[in-house]
Structures are given as C-alpha cells and as structure tokens.
DRENDO-1510 file (C-alpha; in Angstrom, 1 decimal, always signed):
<recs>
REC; n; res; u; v; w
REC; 1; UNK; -10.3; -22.3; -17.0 .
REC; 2; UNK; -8.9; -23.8; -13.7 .
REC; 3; UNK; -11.0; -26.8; -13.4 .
REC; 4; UNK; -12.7; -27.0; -9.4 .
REC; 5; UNK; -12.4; -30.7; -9.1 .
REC; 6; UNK; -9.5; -30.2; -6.7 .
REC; 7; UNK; -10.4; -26.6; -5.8 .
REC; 8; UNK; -7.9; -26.4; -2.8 .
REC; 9; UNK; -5.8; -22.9; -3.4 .
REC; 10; UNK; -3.7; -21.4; -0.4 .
REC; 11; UNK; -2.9; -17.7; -0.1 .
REC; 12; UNK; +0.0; -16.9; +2.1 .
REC; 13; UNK; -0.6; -13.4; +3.7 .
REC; 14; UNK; -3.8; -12.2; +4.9 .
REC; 15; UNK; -3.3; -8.2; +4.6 .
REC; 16; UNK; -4.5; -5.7; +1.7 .
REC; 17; UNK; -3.7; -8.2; -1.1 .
REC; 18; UNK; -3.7; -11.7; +0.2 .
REC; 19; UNK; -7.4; -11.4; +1.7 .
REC; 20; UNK; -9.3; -9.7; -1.1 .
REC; 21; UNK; -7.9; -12.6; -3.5 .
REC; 22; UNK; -9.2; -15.3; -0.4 .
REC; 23; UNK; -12.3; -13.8; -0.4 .
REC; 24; UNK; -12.3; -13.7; -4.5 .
REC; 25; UNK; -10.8; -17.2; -4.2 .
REC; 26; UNK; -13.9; -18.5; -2.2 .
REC; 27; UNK; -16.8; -16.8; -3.7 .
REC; 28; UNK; -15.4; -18.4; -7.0 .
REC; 29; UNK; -16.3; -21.7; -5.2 .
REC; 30; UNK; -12.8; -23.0; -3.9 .
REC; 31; UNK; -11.6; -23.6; -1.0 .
REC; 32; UNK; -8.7; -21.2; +0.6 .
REC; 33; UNK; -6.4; -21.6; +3.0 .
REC; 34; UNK; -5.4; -18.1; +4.1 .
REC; 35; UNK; -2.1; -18.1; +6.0 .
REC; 36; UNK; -0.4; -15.3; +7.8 .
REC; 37; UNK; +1.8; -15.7; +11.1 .
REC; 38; UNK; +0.1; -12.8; +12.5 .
REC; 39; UNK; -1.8; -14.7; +15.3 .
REC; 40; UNK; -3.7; -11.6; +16.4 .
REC; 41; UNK; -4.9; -11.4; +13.0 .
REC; 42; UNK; -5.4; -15.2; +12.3 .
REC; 43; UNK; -7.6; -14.9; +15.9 .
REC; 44; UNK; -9.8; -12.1; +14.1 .
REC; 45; UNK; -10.5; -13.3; +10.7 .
REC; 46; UNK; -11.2; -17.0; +12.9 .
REC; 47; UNK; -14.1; -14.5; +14.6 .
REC; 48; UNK; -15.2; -13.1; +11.9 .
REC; 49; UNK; -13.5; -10.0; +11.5 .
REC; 50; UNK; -11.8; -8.0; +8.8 .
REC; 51; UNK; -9.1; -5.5; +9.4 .
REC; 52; UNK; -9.1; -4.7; +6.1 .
REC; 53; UNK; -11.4; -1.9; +5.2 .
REC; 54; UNK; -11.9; -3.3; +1.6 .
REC; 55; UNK; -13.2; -6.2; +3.3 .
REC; 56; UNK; -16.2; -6.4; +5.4 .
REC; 57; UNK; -16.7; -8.3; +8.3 .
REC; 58; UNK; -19.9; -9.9; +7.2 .
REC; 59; UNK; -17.8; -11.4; +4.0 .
REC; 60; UNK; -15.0; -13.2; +6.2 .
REC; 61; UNK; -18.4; -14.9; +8.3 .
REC; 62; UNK; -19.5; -15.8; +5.0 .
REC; 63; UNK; -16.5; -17.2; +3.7 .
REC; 64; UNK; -16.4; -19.1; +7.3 .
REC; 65; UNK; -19.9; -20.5; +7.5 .
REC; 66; UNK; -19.1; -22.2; +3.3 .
REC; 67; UNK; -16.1; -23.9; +5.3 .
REC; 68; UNK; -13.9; -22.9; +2.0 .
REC; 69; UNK; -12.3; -20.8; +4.2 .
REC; 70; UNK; -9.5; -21.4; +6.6 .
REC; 71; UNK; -7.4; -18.8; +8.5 .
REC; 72; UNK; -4.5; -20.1; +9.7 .
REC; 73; UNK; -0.8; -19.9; +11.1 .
REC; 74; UNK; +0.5; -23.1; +9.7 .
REC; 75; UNK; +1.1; -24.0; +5.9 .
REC; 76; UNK; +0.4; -27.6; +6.2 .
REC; 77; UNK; -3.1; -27.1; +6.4 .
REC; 78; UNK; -3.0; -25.9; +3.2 .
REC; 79; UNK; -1.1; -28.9; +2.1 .
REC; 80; UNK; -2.1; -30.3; -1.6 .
REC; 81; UNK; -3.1; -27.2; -3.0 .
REC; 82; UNK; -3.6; -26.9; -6.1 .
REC; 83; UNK; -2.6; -23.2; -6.5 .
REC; 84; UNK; -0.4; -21.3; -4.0 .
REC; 85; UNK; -0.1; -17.4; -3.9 .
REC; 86; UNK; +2.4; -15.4; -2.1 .
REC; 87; UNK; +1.6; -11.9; -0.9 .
REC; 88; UNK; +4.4; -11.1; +1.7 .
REC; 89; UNK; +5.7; -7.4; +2.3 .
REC; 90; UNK; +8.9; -6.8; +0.6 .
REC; 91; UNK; +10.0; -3.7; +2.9 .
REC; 92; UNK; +13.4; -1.7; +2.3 .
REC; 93; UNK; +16.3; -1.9; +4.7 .
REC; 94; UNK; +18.8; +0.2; +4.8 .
REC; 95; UNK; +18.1; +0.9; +1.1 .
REC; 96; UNK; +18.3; -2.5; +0.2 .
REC; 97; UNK; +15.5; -4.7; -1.2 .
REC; 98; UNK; +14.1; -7.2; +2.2 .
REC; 99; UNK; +12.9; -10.6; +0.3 .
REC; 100; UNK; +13.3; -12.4; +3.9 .
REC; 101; UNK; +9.6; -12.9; +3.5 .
REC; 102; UNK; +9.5; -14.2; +0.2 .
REC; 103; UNK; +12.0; -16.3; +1.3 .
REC; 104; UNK; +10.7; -17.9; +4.3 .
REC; 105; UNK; +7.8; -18.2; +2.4 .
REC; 106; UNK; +8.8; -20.4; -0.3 .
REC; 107; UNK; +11.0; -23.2; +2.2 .
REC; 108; UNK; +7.6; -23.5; +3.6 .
REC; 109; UNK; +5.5; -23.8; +0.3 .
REC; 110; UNK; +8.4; -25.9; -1.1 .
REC; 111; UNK; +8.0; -29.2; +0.5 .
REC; 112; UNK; +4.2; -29.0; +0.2 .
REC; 113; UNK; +4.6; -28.4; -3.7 .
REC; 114; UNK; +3.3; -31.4; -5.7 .
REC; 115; UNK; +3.0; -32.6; -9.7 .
REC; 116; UNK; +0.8; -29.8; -11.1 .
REC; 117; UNK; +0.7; -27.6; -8.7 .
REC; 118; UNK; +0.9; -23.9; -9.5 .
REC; 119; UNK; +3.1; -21.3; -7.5 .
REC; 120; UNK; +2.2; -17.4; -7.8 .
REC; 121; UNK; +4.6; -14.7; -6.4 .
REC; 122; UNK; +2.3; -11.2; -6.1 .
REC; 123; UNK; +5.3; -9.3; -3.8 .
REC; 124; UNK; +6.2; -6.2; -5.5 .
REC; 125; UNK; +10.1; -7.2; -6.5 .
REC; 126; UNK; +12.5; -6.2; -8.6 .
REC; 127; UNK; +13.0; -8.1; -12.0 .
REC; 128; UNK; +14.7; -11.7; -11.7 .
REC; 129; UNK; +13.4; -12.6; -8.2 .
REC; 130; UNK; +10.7; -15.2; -9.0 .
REC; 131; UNK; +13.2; -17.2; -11.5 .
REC; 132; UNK; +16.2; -16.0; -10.1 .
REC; 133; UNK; +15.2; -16.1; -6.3 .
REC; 134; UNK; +12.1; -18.5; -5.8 .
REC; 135; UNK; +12.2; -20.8; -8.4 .
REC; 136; UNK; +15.7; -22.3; -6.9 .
REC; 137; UNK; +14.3; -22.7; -3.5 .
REC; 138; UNK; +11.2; -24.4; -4.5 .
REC; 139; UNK; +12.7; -27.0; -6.6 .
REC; 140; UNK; +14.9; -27.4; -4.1 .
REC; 141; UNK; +12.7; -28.2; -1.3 .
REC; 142; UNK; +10.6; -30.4; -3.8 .
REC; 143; UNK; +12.7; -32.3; -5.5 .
REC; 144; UNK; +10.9; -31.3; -8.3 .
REC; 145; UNK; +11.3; -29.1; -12.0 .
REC; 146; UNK; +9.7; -26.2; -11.7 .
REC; 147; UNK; +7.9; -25.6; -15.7 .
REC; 148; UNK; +7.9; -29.3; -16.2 .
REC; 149; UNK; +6.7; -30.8; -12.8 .
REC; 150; UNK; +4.8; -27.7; -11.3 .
REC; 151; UNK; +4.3; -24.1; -12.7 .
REC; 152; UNK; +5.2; -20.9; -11.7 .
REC; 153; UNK; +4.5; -17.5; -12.3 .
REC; 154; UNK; +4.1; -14.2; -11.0 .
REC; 155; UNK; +1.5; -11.6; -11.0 .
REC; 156; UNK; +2.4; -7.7; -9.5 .
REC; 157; UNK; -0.8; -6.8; -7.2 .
REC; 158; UNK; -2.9; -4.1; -8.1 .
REC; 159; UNK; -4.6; -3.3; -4.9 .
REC; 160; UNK; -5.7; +0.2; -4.3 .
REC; 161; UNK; -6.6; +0.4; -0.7 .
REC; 162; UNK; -10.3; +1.9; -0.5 .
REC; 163; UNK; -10.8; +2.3; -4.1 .
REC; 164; UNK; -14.8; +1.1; -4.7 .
REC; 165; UNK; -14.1; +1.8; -8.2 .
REC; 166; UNK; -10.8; -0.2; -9.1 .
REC; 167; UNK; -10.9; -3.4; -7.2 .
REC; 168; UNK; -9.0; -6.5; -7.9 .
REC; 169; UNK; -12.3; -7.9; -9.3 .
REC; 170; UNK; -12.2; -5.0; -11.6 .
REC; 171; UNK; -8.6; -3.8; -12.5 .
REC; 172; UNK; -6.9; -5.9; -15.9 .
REC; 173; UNK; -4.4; -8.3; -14.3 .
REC; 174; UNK; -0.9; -8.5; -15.5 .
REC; 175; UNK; +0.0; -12.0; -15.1 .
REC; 176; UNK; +3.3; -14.2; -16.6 .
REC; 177; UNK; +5.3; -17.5; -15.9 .
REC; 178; UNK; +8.8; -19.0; -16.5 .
REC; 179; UNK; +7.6; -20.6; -19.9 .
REC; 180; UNK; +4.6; -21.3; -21.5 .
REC; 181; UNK; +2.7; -24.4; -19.5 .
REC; 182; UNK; +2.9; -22.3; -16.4 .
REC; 183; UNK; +1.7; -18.9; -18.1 .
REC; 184; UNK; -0.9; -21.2; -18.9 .
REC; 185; UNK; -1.8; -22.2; -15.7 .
REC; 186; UNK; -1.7; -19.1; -13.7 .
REC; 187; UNK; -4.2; -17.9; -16.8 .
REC; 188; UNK; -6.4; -20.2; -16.0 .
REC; 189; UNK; -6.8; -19.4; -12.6 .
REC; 190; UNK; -7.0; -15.4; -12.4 .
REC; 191; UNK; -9.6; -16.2; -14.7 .
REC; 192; UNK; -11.3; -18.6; -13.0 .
REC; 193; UNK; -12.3; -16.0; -10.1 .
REC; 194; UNK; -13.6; -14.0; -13.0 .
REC; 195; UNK; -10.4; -11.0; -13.6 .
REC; 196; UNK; -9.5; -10.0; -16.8 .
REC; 197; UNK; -5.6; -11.0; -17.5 .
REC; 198; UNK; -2.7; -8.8; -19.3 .
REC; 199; UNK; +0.0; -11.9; -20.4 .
REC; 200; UNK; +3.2; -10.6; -21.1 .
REC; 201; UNK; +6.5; -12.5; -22.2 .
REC; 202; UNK; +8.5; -13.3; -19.1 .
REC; 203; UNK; +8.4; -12.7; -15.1 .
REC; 204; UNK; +10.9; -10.3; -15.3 .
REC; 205; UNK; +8.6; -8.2; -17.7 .
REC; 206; UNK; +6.0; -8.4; -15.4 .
REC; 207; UNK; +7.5; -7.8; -12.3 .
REC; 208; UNK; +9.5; -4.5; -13.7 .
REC; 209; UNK; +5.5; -3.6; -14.8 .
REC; 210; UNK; +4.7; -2.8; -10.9 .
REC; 211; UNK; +7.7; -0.5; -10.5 .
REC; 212; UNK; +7.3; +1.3; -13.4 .
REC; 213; UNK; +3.6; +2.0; -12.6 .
REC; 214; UNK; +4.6; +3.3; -9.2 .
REC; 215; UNK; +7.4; +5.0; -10.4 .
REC; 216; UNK; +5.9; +7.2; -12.8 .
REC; 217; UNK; +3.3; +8.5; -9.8 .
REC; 218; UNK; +6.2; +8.7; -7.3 .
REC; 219; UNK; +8.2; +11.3; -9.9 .
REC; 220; UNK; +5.2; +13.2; -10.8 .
REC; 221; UNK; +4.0; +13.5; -7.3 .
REC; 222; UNK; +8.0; +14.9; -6.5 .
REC; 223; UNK; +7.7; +17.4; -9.2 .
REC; 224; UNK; +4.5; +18.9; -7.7 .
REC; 225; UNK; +6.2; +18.6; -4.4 .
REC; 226; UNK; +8.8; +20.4; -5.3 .
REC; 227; UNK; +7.4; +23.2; -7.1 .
REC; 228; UNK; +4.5; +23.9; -3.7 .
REC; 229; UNK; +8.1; +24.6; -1.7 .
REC; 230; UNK; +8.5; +27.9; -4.3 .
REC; 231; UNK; +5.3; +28.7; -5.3 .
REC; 232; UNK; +4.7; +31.0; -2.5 .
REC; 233; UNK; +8.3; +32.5; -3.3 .
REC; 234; UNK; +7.4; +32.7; -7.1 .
REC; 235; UNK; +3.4; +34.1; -5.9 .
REC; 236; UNK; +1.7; +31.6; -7.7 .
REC; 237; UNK; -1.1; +29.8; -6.8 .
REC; 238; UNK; -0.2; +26.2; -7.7 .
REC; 239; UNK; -2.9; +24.9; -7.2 .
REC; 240; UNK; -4.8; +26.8; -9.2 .
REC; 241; UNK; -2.4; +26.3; -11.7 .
REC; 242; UNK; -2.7; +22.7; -11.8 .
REC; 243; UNK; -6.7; +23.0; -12.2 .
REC; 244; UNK; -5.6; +25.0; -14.8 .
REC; 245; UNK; -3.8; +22.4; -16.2 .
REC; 246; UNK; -5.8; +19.8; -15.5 .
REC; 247; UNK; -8.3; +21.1; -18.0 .
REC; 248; UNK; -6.1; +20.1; -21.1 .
REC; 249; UNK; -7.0; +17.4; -22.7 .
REC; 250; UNK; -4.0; +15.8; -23.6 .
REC; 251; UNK; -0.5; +15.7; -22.5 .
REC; 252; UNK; -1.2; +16.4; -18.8 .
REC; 253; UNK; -2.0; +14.0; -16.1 .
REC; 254; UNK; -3.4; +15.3; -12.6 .
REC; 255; UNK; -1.0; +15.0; -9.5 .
REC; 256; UNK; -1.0; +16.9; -6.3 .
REC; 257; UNK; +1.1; +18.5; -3.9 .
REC; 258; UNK; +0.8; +16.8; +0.1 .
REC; 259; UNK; +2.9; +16.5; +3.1 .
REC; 260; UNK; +4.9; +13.1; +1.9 .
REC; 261; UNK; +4.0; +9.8; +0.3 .
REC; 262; UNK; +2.3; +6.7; +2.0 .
REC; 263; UNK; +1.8; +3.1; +1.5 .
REC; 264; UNK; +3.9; +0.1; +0.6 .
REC; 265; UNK; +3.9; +1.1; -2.7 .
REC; 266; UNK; +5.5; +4.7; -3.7 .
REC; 267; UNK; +7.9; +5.1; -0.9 .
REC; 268; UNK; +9.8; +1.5; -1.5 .
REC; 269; UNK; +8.3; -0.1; -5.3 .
REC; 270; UNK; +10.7; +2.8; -7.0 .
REC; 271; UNK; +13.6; +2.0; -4.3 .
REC; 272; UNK; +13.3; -1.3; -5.7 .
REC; 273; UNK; +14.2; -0.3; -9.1 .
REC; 274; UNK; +16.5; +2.5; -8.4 .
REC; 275; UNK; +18.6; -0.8; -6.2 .
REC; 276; UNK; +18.1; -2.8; -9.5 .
REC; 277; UNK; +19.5; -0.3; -11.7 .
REC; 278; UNK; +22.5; +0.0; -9.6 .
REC; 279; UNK; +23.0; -3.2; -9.0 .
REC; 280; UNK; +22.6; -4.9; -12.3 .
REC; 281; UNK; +23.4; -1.7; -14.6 .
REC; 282; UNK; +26.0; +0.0; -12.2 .
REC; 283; UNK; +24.7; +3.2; -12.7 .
REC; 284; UNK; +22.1; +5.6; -10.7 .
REC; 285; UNK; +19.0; +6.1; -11.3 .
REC; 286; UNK; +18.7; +9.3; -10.7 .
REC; 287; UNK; +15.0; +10.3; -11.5 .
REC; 288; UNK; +14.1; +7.9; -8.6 .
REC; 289; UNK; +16.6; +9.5; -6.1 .
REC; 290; UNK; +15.8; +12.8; -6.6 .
REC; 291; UNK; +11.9; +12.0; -6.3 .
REC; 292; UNK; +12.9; +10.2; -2.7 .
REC; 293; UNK; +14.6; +13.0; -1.8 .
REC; 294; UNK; +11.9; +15.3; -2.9 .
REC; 295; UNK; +8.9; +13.3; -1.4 .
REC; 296; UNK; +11.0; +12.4; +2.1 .
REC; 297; UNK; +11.6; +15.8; +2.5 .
REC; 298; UNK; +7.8; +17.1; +2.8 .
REC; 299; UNK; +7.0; +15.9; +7.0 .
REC; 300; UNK; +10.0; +18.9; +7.1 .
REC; 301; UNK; +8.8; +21.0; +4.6 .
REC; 302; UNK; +4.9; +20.8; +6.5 .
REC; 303; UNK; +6.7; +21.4; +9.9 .
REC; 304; UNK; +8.4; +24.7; +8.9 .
REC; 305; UNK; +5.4; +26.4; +7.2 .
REC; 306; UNK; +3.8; +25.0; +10.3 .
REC; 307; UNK; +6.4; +27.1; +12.1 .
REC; 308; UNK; +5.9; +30.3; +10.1 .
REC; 309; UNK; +1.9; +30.0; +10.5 .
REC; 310; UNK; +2.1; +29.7; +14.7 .
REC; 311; UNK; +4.8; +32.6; +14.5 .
REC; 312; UNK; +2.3; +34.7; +12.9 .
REC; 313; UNK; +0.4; +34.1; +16.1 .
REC; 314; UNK; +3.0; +35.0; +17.9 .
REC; 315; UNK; +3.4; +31.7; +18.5 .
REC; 316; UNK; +5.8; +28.6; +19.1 .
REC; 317; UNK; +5.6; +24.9; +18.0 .
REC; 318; UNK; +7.2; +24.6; +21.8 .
REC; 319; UNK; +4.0; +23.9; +23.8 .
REC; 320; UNK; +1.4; +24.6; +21.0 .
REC; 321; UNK; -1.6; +22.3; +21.0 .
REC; 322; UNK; -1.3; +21.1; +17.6 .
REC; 323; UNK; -4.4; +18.9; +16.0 .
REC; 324; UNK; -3.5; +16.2; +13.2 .
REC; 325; UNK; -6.5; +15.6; +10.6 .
REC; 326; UNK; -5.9; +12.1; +9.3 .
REC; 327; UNK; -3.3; +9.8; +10.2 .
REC; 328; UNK; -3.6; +7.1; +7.2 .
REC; 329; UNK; -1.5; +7.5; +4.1 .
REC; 330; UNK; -4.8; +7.7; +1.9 .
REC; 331; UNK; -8.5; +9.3; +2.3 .
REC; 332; UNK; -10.8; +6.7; +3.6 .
REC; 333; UNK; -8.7; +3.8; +4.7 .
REC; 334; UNK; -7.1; +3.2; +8.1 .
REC; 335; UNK; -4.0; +2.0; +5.8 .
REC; 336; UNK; -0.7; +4.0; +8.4 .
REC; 337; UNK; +2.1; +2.0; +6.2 .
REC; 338; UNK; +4.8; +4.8; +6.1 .
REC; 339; UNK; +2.4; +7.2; +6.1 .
REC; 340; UNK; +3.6; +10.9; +6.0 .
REC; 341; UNK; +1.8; +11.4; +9.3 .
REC; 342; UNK; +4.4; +9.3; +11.1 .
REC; 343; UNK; +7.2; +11.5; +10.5 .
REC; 344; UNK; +5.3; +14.6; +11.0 .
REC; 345; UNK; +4.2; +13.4; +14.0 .
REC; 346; UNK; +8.1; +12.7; +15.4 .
REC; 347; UNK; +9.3; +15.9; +14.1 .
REC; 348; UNK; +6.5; +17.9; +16.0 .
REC; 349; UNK; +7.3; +15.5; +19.5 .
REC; 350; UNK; +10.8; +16.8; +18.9 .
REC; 351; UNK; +9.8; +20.2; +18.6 .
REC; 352; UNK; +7.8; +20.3; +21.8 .
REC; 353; UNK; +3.9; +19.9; +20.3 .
REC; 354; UNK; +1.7; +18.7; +22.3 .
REC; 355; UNK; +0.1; +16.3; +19.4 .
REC; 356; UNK; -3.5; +15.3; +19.1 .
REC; 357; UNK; -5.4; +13.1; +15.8 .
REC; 358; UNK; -8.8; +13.1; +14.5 .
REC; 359; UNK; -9.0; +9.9; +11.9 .
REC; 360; UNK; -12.0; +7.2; +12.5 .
REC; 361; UNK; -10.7; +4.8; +10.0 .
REC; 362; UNK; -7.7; +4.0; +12.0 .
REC; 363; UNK; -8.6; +0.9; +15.1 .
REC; 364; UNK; -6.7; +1.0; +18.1 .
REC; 365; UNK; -4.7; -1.6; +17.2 .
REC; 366; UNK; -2.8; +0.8; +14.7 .
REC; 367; UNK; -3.1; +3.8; +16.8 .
REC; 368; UNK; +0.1; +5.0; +17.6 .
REC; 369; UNK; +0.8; +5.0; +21.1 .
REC; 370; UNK; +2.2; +8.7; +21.5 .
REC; 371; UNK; -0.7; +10.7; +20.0 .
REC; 372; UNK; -4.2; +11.4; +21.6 .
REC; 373; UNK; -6.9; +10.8; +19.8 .
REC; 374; UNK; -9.1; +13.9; +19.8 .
REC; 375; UNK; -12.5; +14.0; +21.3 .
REC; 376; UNK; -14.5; +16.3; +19.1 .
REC; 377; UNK; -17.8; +16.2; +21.8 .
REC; 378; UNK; -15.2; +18.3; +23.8 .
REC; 379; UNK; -14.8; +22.8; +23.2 .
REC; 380; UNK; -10.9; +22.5; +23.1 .
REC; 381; UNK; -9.2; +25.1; +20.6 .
REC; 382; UNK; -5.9; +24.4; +18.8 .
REC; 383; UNK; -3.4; +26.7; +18.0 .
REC; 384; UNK; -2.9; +24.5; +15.0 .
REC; 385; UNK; -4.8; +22.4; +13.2 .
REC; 386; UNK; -2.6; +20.3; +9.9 .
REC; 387; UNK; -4.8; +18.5; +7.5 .
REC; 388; UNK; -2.8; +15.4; +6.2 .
REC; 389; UNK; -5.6; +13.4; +4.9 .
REC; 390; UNK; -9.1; +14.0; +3.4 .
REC; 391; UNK; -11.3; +11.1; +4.6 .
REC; 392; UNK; -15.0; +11.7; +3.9 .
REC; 393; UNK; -17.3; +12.5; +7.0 .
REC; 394; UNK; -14.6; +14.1; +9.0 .
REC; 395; UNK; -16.5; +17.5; +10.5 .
REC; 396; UNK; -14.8; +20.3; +8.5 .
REC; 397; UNK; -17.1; +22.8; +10.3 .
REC; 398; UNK; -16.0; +21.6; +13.7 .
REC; 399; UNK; -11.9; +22.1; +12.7 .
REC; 400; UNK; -11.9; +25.3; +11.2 .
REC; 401; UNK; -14.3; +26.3; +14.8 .
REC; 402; UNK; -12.0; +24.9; +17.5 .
REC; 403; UNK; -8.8; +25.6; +15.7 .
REC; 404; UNK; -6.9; +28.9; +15.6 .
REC; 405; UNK; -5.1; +28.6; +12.3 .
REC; 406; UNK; -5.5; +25.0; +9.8 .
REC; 407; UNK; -2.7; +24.2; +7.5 .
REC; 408; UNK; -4.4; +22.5; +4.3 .
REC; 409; UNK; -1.8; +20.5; +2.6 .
REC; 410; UNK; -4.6; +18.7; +0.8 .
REC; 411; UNK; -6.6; +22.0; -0.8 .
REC; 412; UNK; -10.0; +21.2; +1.2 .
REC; 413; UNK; -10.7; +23.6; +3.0 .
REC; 414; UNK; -11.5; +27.2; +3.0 .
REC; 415; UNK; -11.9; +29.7; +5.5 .
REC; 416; UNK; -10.2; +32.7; +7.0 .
REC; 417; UNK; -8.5; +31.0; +9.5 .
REC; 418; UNK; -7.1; +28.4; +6.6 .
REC; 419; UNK; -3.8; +28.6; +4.9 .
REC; 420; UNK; -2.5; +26.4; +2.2 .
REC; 421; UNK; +0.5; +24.4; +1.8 .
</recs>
C-alpha cells in the first residue's frame, strides 16, 4: 500500500472523474491538489460547491475544512506530489482523436515530476498514447527515465454519472504501467483509497479495455436503434419484444431503443478505436461506423415521427409548442455532454418549434441559452410533448395533462394521449 508519509497527490481535472477520485483521494487521508483551468469552477469548489451531482456539496466543505484539499488553477501548487492523475477530456475533431489536453497536461506535470513520483493517465485514449504519447513528454520536461526514475501507468475511468450502485469506490479498477515497478506503484495507490484493482500486462491493454467496454454498448444500442425505425413497418411491438427477450437467461443482454446517445463515452470512446483501427491496421472498422451512423441518426429519426404524430392533429412542427422532458444524456444527472437533446433541439429550431424543457437536474449554468425552461405552476398545453430522459420525480401526471400528444422514446409512459417511439 502507498505509504502516507508524503501523502501529497494532485488530480488534474475537477469534472465527473477527477473530483470523485479527489474526494476518494482525501477521505483516504491525503492531501489533493485538485486542478482544472476552469476558474468558474475552481471559484465553486473554493465555496464549497459541487457541480457534480455524484458529489455533494457538503463533501467538497468537508474536504475544505481537513485542508487536504486544494482547488486550484495552477499546477505548481501541487508541486512534489507524490502521485499525479490526469483526467482531461479527450473530445473528437473532425473524426480525429483531440489529445491537446493530455498534452498540455503533461508539459505542465513534466517539470514538476520528481524521483518516485508516480504519473496516472485516466483519459479514455486509444492504445499506445500513455507510452507512445505521454511518456516522451514527461521525460522530456524532467530530465528524468520514466520506469526507472518515476512510474507511470494508466488506468481507464469507470465513472458512471448518477449510478448510487456502481461508484468508483465500488466498481473493480483496471489499472497497468510501462513495466513492472510502475504497475507496482499505481497498485499501491488505487488500493490505498480502498478500490479493488484488475492488473493487466501493458498500458495498451488497458487502455483498448475502455473502448471495448463502450463499444460493445454503443453497437448493441445501434442494433435496437435500428430495428425501433421498422418495427412499426414490420407491426411489432419492440419493446415488448425485448421484455420478452430479456427474460432468457443466457445469451441475451438488455439494451434499449432512445432518441440518440449521450456522454463522453459512447458517442467518441468507439470513434477512438474505429480511428485506431484505421490508422494502425489500414482498414475500417466497420461495426463501429455503422453503429455512429445508426445512433447519430436518431435526433432525425425522433423529429419525423414527431412530424407524423402533430400531422395527425392536423398539425405542423412550424409554430407548434413543443415541450422537451429531460435535457441530460442520462436519467437523474444534469450530465448535457452531447446529449441527444442537443440535436433534437436544433433540428426542431430549424423546423420552426417553439421549444420549451422540463429537467431539474440541469443548473443554469448548463442551460442552453435558446430553450425555455417550462414552468409547470403555469396551465399551458403543448401540442407536443417528447420524452428524452426519464429522471425520477419529474410529474408524469402533469405532462400527459397539459400536453396534447407525448412521444415516449424511453417506454415510460402510458396513456391515451401517448405514442411510442
């Protein structure tokens, strides 16, 4: 176990990942300097608040009053750590993997790296980048060799945004390093915050774990997708099928139909790979651009049954009061990364909707600027009402009441007024 007589550990990247494994970090008894160059967020966790909903407010104030916890914009207060992790985005660009932040990221840890000190990549990637990528820069910037003077590893996040059940305190940890010493050392200090560990043989192993765990949802959830645009067509009930289904007891896994996929992790982790693939194998992989095109497709796919539902009303999207329930990717979170709900949104605007939202777990800072957010103390009736996400509490009885018709693209509701994706 990581031995606390130098318990300084700095996280870089305060969001869904970086300040669960702070807050682990500190209640293990170290002390964490939490860096992101976000300075509205740095000013809120410096307050005492959490705008992540897997975090409560009255844990950051906790972790503040020990003083083993230190928000900050600048990574030379967390110089002479003894354990550094990074937990930057790693967006797409043009269908191309981003690793600017992993980048920047490691010139700033590299001249702060010292003998024994352990580095940690957590960014979803795409196999090579922590040996291939990191490990030049920080030796580089150190002047050091990275497996003989310092350690490195990497370690694919887990984080399921609202989960109670699955937390990073409770999901197995896959965890590696460029040889043995530093698989060692990163070991040691999962551990020490009390996770279990999964070693496997190299980085590269671990890091092509992550895509392949997203992968495999990201395909099945395209292959329900796909068959909700013909079940109508083919007069099945699909999802009565796939409760159906669901009751075998081997050989099937659950997955359901929705308007699109949401999160950092199933629109860009299988990108990742499909890009890796290409560019290390020169071939396609073509399970992961068919599911793309099968999962981007959906925000389209919602808008024109959304389109034949108003025009049974005698109705047009142009000028219809249109009511949005949920905006986050995922039922009880305020999480909007590339949420479904975006693009839904934009293709509505475009089509003339006046757009409204109900969803209490997204702040104002993340409420998008074009769509009102619906007052439910008010009578108003929609023509249309879309369910996008399920979050708990939301007042079922009030939608299916002030709306004319409700879309369910999540199976959730019932009533005569309700029609199914």
């Amino acid at each position: 176990m990581l031995k606390k007589d130098n318990p300084s550990i700095l996280v870089v990247g305060q969001g869904y990942v970086g300040l669960p494994l702070s807050m682990a970090a500190v209640n293990a008894g170290f002390s964490v300097t939490g860096v992101d160059l976000d300075e509205v967020k740095i000013s809120l966790l410096r307050s005492g608040i959490s705008d992540v909903e897997d975090i409560l407010d009255e844990q950051i104030r906790v972790g503040l009053e020990t003083r083993r916890y230190k928000p900050t914009t600048s990574f030379t207060e967390g110089a002479n750590f003894s354990v550094a992790i990074i937990t930057v985005p790693t967006p797409l660009r043009s269908g191309s993997p981003d690793l600017s932040f992993i980048e920047a990221a490691a010139h700033s840890l590299a001249s702060l790296v010292t003998l024994g000190a352990t580095v940690i990549l957590e960014s979803t990637t795409y196999p090579g980048t922590t040996e291939e990528l990191m490990v030049p820069i920080l030796e580089q910037g150190s002047g050091l060799r990275a497996g003989i003077d310092f350690y490195v590893g990497y370690s694919p996040e887990r984080i399921d945004p609202g989960n109670k059940t699955w937390t990073l305190m409770t999901t197995p940890k896959v965890i590696s390093g460029i040889n043995p010493q530093s698989l060692a050392k990163v070991k040691s200090f999962y551990e020490s915050l009390g996770i279990v560990t999964v070693p496997v043989s190299g980085t590269r192993e671990a890091e092509m774990t992550k895509l392949l765990e997203n992968t495999f949802r990201h395909v099945n959830i395209a292959l329900v997708n796909e068959l909700a645009k013909f079940s109508s067509q083919l007069g099945v009930n699909l999802w009565e099928a796939i409760d159906a289904a669901t009751t075998k007891p081997f050989g099937f896994m659950r997955f359901t139909p929705g308007p699109g996929v949401g999160g950092h992790c199933l629109p860009i982790d299988p990108s990742y790979l499909s890009w890796a693939v290409k560019d290390k194998a020169g071939e396609e992989f073509r399970f992961v651009s068919l599911a793309n095109e099968v999962n981007s497709s959906m925000p389209k796919f919602v808008l024109a049954r959304a389109q034949s539902v108003l025009g049974r009303l005698d109705l047009a999207i142009l000028g219809s009061s249109v009511l949005l329930l949920g905006l986050a990717y995922k039922p009880d979170t305020g999480d909007m990364r590339e949420s479904p709900a975006n693009e839904l949104a934009h293709l509505l605007e475009e089509a003339g909707a006046r757009i409204t939202a109900i969803d209490d777990f997204v702040s104002d800072r993340f409420w998008p600027e074009k769509i009102r957010r619906a007052d439910t103390s008010h009578d108003e009736i929609f023509d249309l009402a879309i369910m996008i996400t399920d979050h708990s509490g939301l007042d079922k009885e009030w939608v299916l009441a002030h709306s004319r018709v409700v879309l369910d693209t999540r199976n959730c509701l019932e009533g005569e007024n309700v029609e199914k994706l």
